[in-house]
N, C-alpha and C positions, 0 to 999 in steps of 0.2 A: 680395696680402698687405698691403701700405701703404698700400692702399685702405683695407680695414676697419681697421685698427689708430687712421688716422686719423678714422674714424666713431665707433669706443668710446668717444674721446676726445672729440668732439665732438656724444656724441649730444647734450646739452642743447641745445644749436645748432643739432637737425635739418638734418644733414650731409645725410642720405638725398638720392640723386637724380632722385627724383621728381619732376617738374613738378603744381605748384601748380593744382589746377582748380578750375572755377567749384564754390559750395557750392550746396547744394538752395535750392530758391527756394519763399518763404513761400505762404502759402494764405489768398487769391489771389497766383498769379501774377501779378506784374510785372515789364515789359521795360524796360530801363535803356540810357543814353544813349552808354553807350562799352561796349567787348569786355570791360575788364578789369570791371567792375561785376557782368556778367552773371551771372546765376544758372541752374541745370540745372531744368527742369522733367522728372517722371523719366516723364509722359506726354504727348508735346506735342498726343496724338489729341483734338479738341474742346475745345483751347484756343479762348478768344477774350477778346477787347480792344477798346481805343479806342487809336490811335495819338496820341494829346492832351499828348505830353511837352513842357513849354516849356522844352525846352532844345535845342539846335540839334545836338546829340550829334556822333560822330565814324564814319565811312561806313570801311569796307574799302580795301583798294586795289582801282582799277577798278570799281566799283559801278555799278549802270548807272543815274545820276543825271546830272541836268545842274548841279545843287549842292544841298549838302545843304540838309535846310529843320528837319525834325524826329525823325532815324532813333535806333531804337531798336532793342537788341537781347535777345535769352533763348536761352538752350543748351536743348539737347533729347540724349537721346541713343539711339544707333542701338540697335533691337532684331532688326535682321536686316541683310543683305548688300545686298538691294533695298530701295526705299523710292521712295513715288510720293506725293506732296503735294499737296491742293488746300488754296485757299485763296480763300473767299467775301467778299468787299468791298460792303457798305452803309452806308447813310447820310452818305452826305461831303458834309461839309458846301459845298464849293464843286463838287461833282458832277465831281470829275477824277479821283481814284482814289488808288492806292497802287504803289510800288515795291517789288518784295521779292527777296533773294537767298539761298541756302544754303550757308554757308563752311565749311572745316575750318580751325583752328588750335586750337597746342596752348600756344601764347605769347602771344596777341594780337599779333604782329608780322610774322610770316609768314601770311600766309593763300591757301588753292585753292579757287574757285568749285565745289563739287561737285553743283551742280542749274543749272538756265537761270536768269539773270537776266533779271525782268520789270522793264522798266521803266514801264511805265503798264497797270495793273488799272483799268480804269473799274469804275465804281460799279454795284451790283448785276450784276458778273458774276465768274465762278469761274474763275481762274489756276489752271493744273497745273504740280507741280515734277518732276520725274523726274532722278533723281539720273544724274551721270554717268559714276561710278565706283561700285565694289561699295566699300558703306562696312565699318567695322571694329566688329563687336559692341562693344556696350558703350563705346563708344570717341564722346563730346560734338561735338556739329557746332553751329555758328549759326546761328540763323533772324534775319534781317536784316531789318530794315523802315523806311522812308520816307516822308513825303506827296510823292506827287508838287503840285509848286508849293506845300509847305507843306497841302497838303490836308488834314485830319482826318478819319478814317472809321472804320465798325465793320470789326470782322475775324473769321472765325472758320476755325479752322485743323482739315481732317479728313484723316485717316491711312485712302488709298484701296487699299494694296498695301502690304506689310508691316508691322513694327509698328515703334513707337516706346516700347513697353513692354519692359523688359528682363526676362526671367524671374529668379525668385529665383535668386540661386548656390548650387546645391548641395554644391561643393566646393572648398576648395584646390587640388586636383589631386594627381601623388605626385610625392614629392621623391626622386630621383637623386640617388647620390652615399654615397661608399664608407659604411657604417655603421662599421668598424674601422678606426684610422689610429691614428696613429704621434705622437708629440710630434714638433714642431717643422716638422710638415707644412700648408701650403695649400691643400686641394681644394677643388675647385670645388662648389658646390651648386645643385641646380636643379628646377623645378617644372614638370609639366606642362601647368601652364595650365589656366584654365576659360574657357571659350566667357562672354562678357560681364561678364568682369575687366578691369582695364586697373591694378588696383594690389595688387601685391607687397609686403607687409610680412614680413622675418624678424627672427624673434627666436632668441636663444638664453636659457636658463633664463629665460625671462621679460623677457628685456632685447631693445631694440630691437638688430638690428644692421646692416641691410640691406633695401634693397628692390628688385625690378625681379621678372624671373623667373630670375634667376640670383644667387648671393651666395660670393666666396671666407673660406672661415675657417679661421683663425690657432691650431691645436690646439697650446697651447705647455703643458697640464698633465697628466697620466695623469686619468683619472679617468669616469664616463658624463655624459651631458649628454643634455639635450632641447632638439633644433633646430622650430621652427617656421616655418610660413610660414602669412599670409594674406591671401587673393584678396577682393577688392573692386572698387565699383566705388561711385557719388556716391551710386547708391540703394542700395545693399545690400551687406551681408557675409556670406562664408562664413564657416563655420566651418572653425579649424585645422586644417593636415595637421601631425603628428610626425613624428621619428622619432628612438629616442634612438641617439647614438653613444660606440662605447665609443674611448678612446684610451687604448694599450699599446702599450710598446714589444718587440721581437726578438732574441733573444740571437745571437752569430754561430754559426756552423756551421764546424767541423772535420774536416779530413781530415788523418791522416796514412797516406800510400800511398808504394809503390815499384812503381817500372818497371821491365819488363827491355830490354836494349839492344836496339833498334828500335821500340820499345814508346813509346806516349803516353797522357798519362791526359788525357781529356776534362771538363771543368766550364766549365757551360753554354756551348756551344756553343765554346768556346777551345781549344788543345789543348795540352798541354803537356811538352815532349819532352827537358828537364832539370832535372837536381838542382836545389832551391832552394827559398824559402820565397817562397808567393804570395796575393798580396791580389786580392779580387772584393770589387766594391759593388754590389750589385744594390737594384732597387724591386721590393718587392713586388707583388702583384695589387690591393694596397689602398695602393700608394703608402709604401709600410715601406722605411727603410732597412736591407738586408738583408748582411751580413761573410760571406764564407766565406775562411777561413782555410785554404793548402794547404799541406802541409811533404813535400815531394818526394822520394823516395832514388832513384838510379838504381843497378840493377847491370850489368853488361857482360856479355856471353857466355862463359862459362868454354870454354878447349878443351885438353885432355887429354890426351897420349900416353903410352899406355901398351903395355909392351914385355914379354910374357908369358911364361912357358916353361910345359908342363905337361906332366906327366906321361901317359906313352900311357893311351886310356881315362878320364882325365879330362875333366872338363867344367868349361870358367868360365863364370858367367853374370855379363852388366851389362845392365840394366836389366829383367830378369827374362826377359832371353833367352841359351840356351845358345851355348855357342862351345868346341867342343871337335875341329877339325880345326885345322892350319896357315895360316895366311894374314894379312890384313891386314882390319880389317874400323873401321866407322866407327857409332858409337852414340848418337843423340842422347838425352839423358834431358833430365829435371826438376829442377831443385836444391829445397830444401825451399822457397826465396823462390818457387817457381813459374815460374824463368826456365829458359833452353835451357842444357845441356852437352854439349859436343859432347865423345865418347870417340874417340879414332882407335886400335885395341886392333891390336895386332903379338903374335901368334899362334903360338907355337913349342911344338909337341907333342913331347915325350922320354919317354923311360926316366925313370920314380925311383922310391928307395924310402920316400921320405916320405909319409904318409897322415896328414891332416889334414881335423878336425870343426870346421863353423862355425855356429853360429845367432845371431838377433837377436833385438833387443826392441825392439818399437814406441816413441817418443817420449808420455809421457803425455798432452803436449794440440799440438795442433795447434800448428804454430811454435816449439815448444821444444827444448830442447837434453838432452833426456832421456832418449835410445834407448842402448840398449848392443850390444856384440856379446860373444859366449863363444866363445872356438876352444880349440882344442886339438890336438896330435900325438897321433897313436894309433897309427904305426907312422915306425918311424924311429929313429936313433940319438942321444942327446943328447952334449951341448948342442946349443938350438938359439937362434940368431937371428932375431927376426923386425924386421919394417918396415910401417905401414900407413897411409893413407891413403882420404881421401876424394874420389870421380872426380870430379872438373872444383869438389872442391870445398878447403877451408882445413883444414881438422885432418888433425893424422898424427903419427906417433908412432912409438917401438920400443921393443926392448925382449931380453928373456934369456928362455926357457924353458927352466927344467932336466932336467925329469924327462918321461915318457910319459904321457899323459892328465892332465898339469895343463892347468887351467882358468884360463887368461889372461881377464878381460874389462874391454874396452876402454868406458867409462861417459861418460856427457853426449853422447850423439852428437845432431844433427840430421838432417834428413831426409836419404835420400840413398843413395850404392851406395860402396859400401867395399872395397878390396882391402888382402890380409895376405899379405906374402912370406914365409914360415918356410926360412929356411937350414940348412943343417947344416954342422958344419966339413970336410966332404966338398967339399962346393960342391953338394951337391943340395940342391935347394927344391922346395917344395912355396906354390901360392896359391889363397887361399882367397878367394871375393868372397861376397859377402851385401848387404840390403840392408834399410835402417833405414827402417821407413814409417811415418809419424802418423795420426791419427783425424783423420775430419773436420772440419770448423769449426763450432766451438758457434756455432749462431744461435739465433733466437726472431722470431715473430711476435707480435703481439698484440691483444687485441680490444677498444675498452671500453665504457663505458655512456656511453647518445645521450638524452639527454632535449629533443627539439627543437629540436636543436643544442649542447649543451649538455652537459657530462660529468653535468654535479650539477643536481640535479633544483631544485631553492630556495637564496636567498643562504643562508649560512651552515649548509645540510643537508651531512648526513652519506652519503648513498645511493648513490655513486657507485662501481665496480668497473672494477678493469682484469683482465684473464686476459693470460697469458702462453702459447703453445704452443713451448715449444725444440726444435728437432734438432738434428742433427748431433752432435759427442764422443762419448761412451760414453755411450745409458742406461744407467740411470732418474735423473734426474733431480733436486736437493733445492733451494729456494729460501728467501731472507733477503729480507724486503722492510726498507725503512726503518722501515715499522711494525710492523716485529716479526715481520709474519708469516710462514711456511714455504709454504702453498700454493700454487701456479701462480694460485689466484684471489684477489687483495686486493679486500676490500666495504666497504661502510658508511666510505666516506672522503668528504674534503668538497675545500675548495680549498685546493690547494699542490702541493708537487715531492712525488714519488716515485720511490724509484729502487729496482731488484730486484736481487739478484745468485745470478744461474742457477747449479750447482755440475754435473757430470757425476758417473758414477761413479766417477773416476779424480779427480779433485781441479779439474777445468779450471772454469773462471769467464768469465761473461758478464756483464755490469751494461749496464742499461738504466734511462734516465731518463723521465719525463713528467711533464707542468704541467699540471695542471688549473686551470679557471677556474670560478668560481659564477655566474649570471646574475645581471641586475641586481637590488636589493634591491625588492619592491612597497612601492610607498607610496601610502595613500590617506587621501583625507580628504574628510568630508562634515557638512551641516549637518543638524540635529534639529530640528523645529519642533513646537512643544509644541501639541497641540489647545487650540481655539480655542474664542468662544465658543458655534459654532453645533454642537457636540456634541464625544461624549469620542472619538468615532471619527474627530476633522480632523486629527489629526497624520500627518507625514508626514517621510523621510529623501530629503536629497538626495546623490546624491554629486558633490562639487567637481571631486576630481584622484583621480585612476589612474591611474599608471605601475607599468614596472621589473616583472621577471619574463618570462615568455611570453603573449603575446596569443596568442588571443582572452580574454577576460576572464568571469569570472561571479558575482553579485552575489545572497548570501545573507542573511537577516533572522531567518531560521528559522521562518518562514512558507511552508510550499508549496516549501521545496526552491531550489536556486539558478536564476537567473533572466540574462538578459542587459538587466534593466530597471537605468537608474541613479536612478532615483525611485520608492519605495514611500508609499504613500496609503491614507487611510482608516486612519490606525493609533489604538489607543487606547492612556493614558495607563500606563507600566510602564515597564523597562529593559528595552532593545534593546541588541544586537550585531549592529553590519554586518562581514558578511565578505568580502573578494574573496578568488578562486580565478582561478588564472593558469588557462594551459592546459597545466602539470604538477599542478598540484593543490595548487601553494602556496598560502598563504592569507596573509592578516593582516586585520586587523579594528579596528574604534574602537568602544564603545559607552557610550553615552549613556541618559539619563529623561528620557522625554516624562514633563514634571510634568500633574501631574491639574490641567485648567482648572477655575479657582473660578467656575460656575455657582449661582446661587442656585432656589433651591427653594421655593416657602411655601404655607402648609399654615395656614388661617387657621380661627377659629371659628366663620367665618360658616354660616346666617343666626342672628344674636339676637334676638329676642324679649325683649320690652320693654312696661311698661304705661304711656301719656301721662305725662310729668314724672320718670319713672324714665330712670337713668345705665346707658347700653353700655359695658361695659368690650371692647375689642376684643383681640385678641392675634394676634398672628403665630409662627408655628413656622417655625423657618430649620432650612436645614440646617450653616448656614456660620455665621462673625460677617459679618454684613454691614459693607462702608464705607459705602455712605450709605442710607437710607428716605424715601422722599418720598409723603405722602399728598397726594390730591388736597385742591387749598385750598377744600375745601367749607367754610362757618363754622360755629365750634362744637365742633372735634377741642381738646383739650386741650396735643395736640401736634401735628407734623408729620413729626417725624422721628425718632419712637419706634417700639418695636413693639407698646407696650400703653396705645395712646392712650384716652382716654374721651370719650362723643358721648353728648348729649341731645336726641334727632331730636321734631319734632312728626310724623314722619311718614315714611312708608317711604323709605328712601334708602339709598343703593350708596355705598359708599368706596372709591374707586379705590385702588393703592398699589403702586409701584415701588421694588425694592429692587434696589440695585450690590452686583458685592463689587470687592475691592481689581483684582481682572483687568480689571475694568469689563463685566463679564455682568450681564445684568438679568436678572428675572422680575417680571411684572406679575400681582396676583389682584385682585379687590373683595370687601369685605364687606357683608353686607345686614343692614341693622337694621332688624328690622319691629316697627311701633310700635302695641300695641291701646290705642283710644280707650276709657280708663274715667272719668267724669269722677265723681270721689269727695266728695262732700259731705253733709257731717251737721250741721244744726239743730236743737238741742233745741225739746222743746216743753216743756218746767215748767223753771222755777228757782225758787229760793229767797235773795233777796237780804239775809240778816240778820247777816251778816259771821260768819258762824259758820266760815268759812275753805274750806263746801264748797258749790259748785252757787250762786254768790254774783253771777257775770254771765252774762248773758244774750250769747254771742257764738257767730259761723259758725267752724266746724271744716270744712279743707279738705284733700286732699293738694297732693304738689307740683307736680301739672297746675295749680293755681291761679294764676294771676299776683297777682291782685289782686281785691277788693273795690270794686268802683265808686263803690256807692251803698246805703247801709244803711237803712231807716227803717223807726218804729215806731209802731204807733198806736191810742188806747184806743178801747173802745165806740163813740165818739160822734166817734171818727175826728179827735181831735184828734190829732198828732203828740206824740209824748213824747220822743222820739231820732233823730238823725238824725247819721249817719258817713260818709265815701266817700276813697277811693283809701287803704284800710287792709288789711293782711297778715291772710290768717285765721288761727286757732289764737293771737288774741291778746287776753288777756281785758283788756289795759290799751285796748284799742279797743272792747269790749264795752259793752253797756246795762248800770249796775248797777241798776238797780228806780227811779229817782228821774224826780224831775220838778221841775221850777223848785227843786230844792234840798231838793225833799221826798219821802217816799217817795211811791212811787205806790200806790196801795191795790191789793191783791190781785183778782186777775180775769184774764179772758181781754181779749189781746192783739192785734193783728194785725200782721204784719211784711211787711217787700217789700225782695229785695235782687238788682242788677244785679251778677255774679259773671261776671269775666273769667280766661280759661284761658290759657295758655301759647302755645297753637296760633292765640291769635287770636279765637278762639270768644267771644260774649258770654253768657251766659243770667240769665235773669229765672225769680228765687223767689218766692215767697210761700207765707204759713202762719200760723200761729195760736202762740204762748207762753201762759202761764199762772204767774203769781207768786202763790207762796204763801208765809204769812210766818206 
């Protein structure tokens, strides 16, 4: 108990008393020059190295060296009981070899040779280790090395008989130890153990508390909890064993009883053989401290003399046997307590004229003081006197009768055997015995509802039933529970006291108590993962935690029905409910929206169709607002990162184009813009240059495949030049011929012209042709 109380306390301090072991060693492995450095390789099969450390490191005790020169060391750990090592040595550099040993320690300071120490391996040849002890799964050993003389060599280490691979840990193992306890109690806790653990962590609700294979804990509040432990080792971890435990406490138990003189009442195993009030502390089966409380009555053996006369012909009876001769005779009955009364009856049969009627009435409940008796004279002289008591018991009484067949009755009797002397002033009597009996004792049995241990099926349900079956008293039988109800069967109750109280025919009362409990409440909780971007069917539920309730467990989505899966997959993007289902059929549930992943979609105008120097207006159809558009940077897009960019191609070509949305999902399309070569040009052949305002220059009309105009010239008859223009725009009459020549008009006639016309795409071509001015 001081154990862990001082752990709680100091867990930040890592109190736990686990010894510290070597941690995994990097990839590659290397062997380091002292124990405490060392690191676990978690397969030492087909290691290998150079022993090259320049540092003179620190050797075991006893090592089989003559002095250290350059030893180094690496952990490994056992994957079985056997284990056989070789170990192949080449290239050394001074051709002397190596020294090698295999230790156990679990501190660097103590250490056991558990394989043969070699002390000289010459070079290219193969050392065997054979271990000398059966080692301990899972459990880190030393692999020790050396140059002998400082030597340096290659090494490579093969696992020839069992392994040095630990297999995965499948388990915690199961945890031992009471699940119900008591506040204020220590039990012990403990694990089974897994074959190639060697480290014990427990927790309680999540918190470290202990570790080894055993943990004592300190239940000092009511309430459930979840105990964990888990099995480990350098390479691997299980997964947790649970188990939760409830802590409540035991109300005491009462007895109050009476003994009759010789008599002992027994509680557990004591006995106890006088009056007085008595205390028991017991442990329960789960370590509960348990009160019985005893309140003891003793009575003593009543013994009776009684001194008879009767009349000849008459009959006394005690204890429901007749006596109607002379003598002396001895009666043991029963007092109502159940104890012995011993009658010693002196027997004297006469003459008389006295005749007397007796009858009884039963006590109405078992134990009470409720019976009566009715006598009466029926022949005889009055006045009479009578006297009565009860055999071997306390009440008695007398009293006058006056008259013949009055009806004397004697009321509140307890159980038992009664006599009635009726005298006359004669001196004759007449006695009358009878005998007061009770019903038997109201009991009850009773049955109730088991839900897997459990009264009540779910925390906080209503379903649970207790039945009552009473005997004994007088049927038929009428019932009051707490909750109201009349019937022998109370239903649909949840957790608390209940208590019945049983009625007989005759008035008599039985009350009986019970405590139910509700199992633990479930609780669960798990994560939603909204599909992603590689479709709307990636979403998936995970579940975290389940507890509380009845295990086994069952895990519904409303898909396919319940399932013992705690991961569902492949889900598309809607509102989900997860449900768990104990193994009463409680349930409880979280549900969550897988949101709709923003996937982009596009849906383009391509292909367009286009005539040389004609403008693609391109367009994108989303299905989203996209976050970003990215066209490929071909030259020429008007934009990049629109979706209705404009392109003037000289020539067929593809637009790549990537569009985000804000989730960062792409969609990649191209459009194609197919481009027909028309190359559009128009030259007049007449003009008219007399400034009349129409048909006044002579210029090329082009579309807008044209770039340019290179080179214009013009020339009359006799092939003189009249004009000449280049690198000018067509469609522009201010670069046109207007009809002149050195300043003057040119006379009317036919023309010839020549012009070098460059296109967009690069294209040059060469015109010619004839004009004609007319004026």
């Amino acid at each position: 108990m001081k154990k862990i109380a001082i752990c709680l306390i100091l867990s930040a301090l890592s109190c736990l008393s686990a010894k510290a072991q070597p941690s995994p060693c990097n990839d590659p492995a290397i062997m380091t020059p002292t124990c405490q450095e060392a690191c676990i390789i978690c397969d030492i099969d087909g290691f290998t190295g150079i022993n090259d450390s320049p540092v003179q490191g620190v050797a075991p005790p006893g090592f089989c060296t003559f002095g250290v020169q350059n030893i180094t060391w690496i952990a490994f750990l056992a994957g079985s009981v056997n284990l056989i090592l070789e170990v192949e040595v080449s290239n050394c550099q001074n051709g002397i070899g190596l020294q090698i040993g295999i230790y156990e320690s679990l501190d660097c300071q103590n250490f056991n040779l558990v394989s043969n120490c070699e002390n000289s391996i010459p070079e290219n040849t193969t050392a065997t280790f054979i271990m000398n002890q059966d080692l301990i799964v899972g459990q880190y050993y030393y692999f020790v090395m050396d140059g002998d003389l400082g030597d340096i060599c290659n090494y490579t280490v093969t696992v020839v008989e069992g392994t040095t691979l630990v297999p995965p840990l499948p388990s915690s193992g199961q945890i031992s130890g009471p699940a119900v306890v008591c506040p204020g109690l220590s039990p012990n806790y403990s694990t089974s153990g897994q074959e190639g653990a060697t480290i014990y962590d427990w927790t309680l609700n999540g918190n470290l508390i202990g570790s080894g294979l055993d943990v004592d804990v300190d239940w000092n509040a009511e309430g459930s909890y979840q105990l964990c432990v888990t099995a480990a080792n350098v390479c691997d971890e299980a997964p947790p064993t649970c188990q939760t435990i409830v802590v409540a406490s035991i109300p005491p138990t009462i007895f109050n009883e009476s003994i009759c003189e010789g008599d002992c009442f027994e509680v557990a195993d004591t006995l106890l053989c006088d009056a007085g009030n008595y205390q028991f502390d017991y442990l329960t089966s789960v370590g509960c401290d348990s009160i019985v409380l005893v309140d003891l009555v003793y009575y003593p053996v009543v013994q009776t003399d009684v001194d008879i006369n009767i009349c000849d012909g008459d009959t006394v009876f005690i204890g429901g046997n007749p006596y109607f001769q002379t003598g002396s005779y001895e009666e043991i009955l029963t007092t109502y307590l159940g104890c012995d009364s011993t009658v010693t009856l002196e027997l004297t049969t006469v003459i008389c004229e006295i005749t007397g009627d007796i009858e009884s009435t039963s006590t109405q409940c078992f134990g009470e003081s409720s019976g009566s008796i009715n006598f009466s004279v029926i022949d005889g002289t009055p006045p009479f006197t009578f006297e009565w008591e009860q055999l071997g018991g306390s009440p008695s009484g007398n009293g006058v009768l006056n008259n013949i067949n009055e009806v004397v009755e004697i009321p509140d009797l307890p159980l038992g055997s009664y006599i009635i002397t009726i005298t006359d002033l004669f001196g004759n009597d007449v006695i009358l015995l009878t005998d007061v009996t009770q019903p038997p004792l109201l009991q009850s049995n009773a049955t109730f509802s088991n839900y897997n241990g459990y009264p009540i099926s779910c925390n906080g349900a209503a379903d649970g039933f207790i039945a009552v079956q009473p005997f004994g008293g007088i049927p038929p039988y009428s019932y009051l529970w707490s909750t109201d109800g009349t019937d022998s069967l109370v239903q649909n109750i949840g957790e608390g006291f209940y208590s019945v109280t049983i009625t007989d025919f005759v008035g008599c009362q039985k009350v009986l108590a019970y405590q139910f409990f509700d199992p633990p409440p479930l609780v669960l909780a798990a994560t939603f993962y909204d599909p992603g971007c590689d479709g709307f069917d990636t979403g998936s539920i995970l579940v975290d935690t389940a507890y509380g309730g009845v295990k086994p467990y069952l895990f519904d989505i409303g898909q396919g029905g319940p399932k013992d899966l705690t991961i569902f997959e492949n889900l598309f993007p809607g509102s989900y409910t997860l449900t768990l289902t104990d193994a009463n059929g409680c349930t409880t549930d979280t549900t969550a929206i897988l949101a709709t992943p923003q996937i982009p979609t596009i849906t383009t105008n391509s292909p367009i169709d286009i005539e040389l120097g004609e403008t693609a207006n391109m367009q994108l159809l989303l299905n989203l607002v996209p976050d970003s558009i990215a066209w490929n940077p071909i030259p020429g897009l008007d934009c990049y990162d629109c979706e209705t960019p404009s392109v003037m191609p000289i020539e067929d070509t593809f637009y790549p184009v990537t569009v985000w949305s804000e989730q960062g999902c792409i969609d990649m399309d191209t459009v194609l813009v197919r481009v027909t070569v028309i190359r559009n040009i128009y030259i007049p052949n007449i003009f008219s240059p007399d400034y009349d305002g129409i048909n006044d220059v002579f210029y090329i009309f082009g579309g807008p495949e044209v770039a340019q105009i290179r080179n214009f010239q013009i020339y009359d008859r006799w092939g003189e030049q009249v004009f000449r223009a280049g690198n000018i725009q067509p469609n522009d009459p201010a670069k046109g011929w207007n009809g002149t020549f050195r300043g003057e008009p040119a006379p009317s006639g036919v023309y010839a012209w020549y012009a070098e016309i460059e296109f967009i795409d690069g294209v040059v071509g060469n015109y010619e042709g004839d004009v004609v001015i007319v004026r």
